[in-house]
N, C-alpha and C positions, 0 to 999 in steps of 0.2 A: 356554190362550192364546186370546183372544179376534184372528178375522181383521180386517184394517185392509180397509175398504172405500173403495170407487170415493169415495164421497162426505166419508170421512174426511183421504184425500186432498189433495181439493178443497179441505176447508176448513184443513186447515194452510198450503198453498198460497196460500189467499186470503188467510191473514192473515199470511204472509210476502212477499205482495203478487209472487205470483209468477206468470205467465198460462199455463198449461199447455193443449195443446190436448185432446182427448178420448183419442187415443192415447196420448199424456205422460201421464194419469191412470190411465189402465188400466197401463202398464207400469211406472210408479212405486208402484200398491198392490203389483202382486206382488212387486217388487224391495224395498219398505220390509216386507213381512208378512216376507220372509227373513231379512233386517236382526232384524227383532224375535223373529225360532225363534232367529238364533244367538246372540242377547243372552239370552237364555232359557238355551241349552244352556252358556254362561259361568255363570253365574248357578247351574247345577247342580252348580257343580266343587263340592268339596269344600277348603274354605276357613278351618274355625276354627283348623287347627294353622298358619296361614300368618301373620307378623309384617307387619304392616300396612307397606308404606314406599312412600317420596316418591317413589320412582326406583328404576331395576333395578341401578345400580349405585353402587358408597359413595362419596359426593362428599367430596370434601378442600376447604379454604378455600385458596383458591390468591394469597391477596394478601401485599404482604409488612407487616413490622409498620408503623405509624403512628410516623415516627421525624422530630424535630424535625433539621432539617439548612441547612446555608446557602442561600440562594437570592435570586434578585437582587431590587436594591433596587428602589425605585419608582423614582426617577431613573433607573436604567438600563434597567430596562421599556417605561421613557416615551421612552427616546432617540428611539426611532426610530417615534415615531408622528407622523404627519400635524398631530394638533393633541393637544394633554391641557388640561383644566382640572381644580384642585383635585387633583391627582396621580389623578387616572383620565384614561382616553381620552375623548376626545369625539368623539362619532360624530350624523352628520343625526339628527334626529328622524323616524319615519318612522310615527309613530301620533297621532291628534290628542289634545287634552289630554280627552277625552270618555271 
C-alpha cells in the first residue's frame, strides 16, 4: 500500500476545487491514508463463496397490477379549471418560444 502524501492531497483538492489550508492538508493525508488501509483490509475479506447482490436485503415489487379501470372523463376533469382549451388545461406560458 502505497502512503498518500501531503501533496497528493493537494492535488485532489485542487481539482475538486477545494481551498484547504496547510493544516487541512496534513490532517486530511493522515485521515484519507486510514480511509485507504481499511479499504485494503475489506478487500482482504475472503469473498469468492459470497453471491454477488444489489442489496442486503430481498426486495419484493411492491406495486399493484397495471389494471384497466374507470376514471373520469375529460369533461369532468375540466370542470373545474380556470380555463381548458382543446380538452387540456391551459395554463400561462412561462418559457419563451426559444
Amino acid at each position: 500500500m502505497s502512503a498518500l502524501s501531503r501533496d497528493d492531497v493537494a492535488h485532489v483538492a485542487m481539482l475538486a476545487r477545494i481551498d484547504l489550508s496547510d493544516a487541512e492538508l496534513d490532517r486530511f493525508a493522515v485521515q484519507l491514508e486510514q480511509i485507504v488501509g481499511w479499504v485494503d483490509q475489506v478487500g482482504e475479506v475472503a469473498t469468492a463463496e459470497v453471491t454477488p447482490m444489489s442489496h442486503p436485503l430481498p426486495l419484493v415489487n411492491v406495486t399493484r397490477p397495471d389494471e384497466v379501470r374507470a376514471s373520469l372523463s375529460a369533461d369532468s376533469a375540466l370542470a373545474g379549471a380556470p380555463e381548458a382549451q382543446e380538452q387540456r388545461f391551459s395554463v400561462p406560458r412561462i418559457l419563451d418560444e426559444e
